[in-house]
C-alpha positions in Angstrom: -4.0 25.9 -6.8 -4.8 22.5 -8.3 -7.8 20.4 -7.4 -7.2 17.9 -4.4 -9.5 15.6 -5.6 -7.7 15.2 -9.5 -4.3 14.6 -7.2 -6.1 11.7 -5.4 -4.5 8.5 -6.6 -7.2 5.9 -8.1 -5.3 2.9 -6.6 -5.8 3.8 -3.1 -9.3 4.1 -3.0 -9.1 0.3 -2.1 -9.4 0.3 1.7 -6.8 -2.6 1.7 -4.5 -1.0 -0.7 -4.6 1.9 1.7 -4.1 -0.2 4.4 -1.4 -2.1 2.8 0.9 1.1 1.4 -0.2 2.4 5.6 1.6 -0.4 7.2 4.4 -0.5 4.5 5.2 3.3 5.0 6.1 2.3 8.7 7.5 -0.4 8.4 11.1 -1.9 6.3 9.1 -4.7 5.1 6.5 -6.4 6.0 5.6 -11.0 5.5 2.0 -11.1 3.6 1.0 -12.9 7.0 1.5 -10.6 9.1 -0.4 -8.1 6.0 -3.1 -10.5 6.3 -3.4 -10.6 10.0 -3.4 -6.4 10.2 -5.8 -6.0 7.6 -7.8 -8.8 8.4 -8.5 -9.9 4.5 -8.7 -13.1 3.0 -5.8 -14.7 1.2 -7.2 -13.8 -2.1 -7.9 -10.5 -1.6 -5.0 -9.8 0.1 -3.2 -11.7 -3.0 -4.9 -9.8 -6.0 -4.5 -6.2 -4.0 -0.8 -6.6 -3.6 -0.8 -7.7 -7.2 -2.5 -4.5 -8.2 0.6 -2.8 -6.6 3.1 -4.6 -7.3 2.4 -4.0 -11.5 1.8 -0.7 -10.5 5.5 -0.4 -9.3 4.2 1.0 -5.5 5.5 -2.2 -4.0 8.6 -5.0 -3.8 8.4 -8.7 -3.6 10.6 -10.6 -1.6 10.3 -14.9 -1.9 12.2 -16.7 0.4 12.3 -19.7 2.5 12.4 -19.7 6.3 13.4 -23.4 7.6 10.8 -25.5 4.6 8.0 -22.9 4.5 7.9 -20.4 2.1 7.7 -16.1 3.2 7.1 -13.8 0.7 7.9 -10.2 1.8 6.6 -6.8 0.9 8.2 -3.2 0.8 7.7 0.1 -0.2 9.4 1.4 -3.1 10.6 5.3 -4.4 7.5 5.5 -6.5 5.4 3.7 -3.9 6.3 6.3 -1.2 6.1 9.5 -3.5 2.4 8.3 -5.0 1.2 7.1 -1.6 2.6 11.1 -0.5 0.9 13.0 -3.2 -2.4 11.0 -2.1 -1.9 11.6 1.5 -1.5 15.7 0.8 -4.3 16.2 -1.5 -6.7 14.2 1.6 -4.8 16.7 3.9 -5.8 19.9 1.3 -9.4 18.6 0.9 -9.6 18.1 4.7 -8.2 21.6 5.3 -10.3 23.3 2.8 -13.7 22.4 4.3 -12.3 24.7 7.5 
């Protein structure tokens, strides 16, 4: 059996990208204020986290309009879903080897 801890992804040890890929497992898609509202971060940290993600390949940008204003949305993709996965089971294998 492989060590839980070497399947632990390095890009969520970030409490907001953790909190990010969380809400965008549930949800379609996501607008970055709403993000910012959940996670309750500031516009530049919520900015250079999704960044991180993004040019990792974990997450998709949407930029749109909606009436004049601008609203840029967010989603999980394949690779996003799988990664954020892997993480979640070697937490779960750590967790349930400390029984």
């Amino acid at each position: 059996m492989k060590n839980p801890i070497a399947q632990l992804n390095k890009l969520f040890e970030s409490r907001i990208r953790l909190g990010i890929m969380s809400v965008l497992m549930v949800n379609e898609a996501v607008s970055f204020n709403d993000l910012k509202q959940l996670l309750d971060v500031t516009d530049g940290n919520l900015a250079s986290h999704l960044v991180t993600l993004e040019e990792n390949g974990f997450i998709k940008v949407w930029k749109g309009f909606v009436g004049r204003k601008t609203n840029t949305t967010y989603s999980v993709t394949r690779a996003g879903e799988k990664a954020f996965k892997q993480h979640l089971e070697a937490l779960e294998q750590m967790i349930s080897g400390l029984r």
